[in-house]
DOMI-118321 format. One record per residue (C-alpha): residue in one letter; x negated, y negated, z negated. Coordinates in steps of 0.1 Angstrom, whole numbers, padded with zeros to 4 digits, always signed. Example, Ala and Ser with C-alpha at 12.3 -4.5 7.8 and 13.67 -1.06 7.14 Angstrom:
BEGIN
A-0123+0045-0078/S-0137+0011-0071/
END
This chain:
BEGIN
X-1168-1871-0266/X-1198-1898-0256/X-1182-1912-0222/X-1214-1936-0223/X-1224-1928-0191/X-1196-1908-0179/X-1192-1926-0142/X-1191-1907-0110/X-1193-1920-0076/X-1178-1893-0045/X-1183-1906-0014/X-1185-1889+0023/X-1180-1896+0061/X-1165-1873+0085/X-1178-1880+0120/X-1153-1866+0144/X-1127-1895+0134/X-1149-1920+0123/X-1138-1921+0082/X-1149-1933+0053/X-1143-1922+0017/X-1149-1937-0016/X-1137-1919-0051/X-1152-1938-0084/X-1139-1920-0117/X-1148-1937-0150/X-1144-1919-0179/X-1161-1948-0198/X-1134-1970-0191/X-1104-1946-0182/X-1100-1954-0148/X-1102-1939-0111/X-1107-1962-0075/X-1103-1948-0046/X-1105-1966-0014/X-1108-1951+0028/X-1113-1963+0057/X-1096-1943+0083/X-1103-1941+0119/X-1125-1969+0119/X-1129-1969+0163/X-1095-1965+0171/X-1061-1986+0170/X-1042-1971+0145/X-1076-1981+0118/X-1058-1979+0082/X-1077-1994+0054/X-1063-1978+0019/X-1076-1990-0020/X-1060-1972-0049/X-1066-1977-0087/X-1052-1958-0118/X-1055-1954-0154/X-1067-1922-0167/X-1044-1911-0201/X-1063-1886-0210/X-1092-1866-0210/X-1099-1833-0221/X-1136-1817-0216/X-1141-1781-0209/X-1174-1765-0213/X-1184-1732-0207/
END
């Protein structure tokens, strides 16, 4: 499979509590990143990053 250009970027904001999502996955370089911003106007705020390693990949086509 060419991964060459095999990188996606998700990304979206929900209004009613103020958060922010990020989702890169990288089949180039088998790996995902995550990272939110939660609740960005109020006290309890939580920041989050994630990484991990994809193992394997497996395409489906239809």
């Amino acid at each position: 499979m060419n991964n060459l250009y095999k990188i996606y970027l998700v990304h979206w904001f929900k209004c009613e509590s103020t958060s922010l999502v990020s989702v890169v996955i990288n089949f180039k370089d088998d790996f995902i990143d995550s990272s939110a911003f939660l609740n960005s106007d109020k006290e309890n705020e939580t920041v989050i990053f994630h990484h991990a390693t994809i193992q394997k990949q497996y395409l489906v086509e239809e």
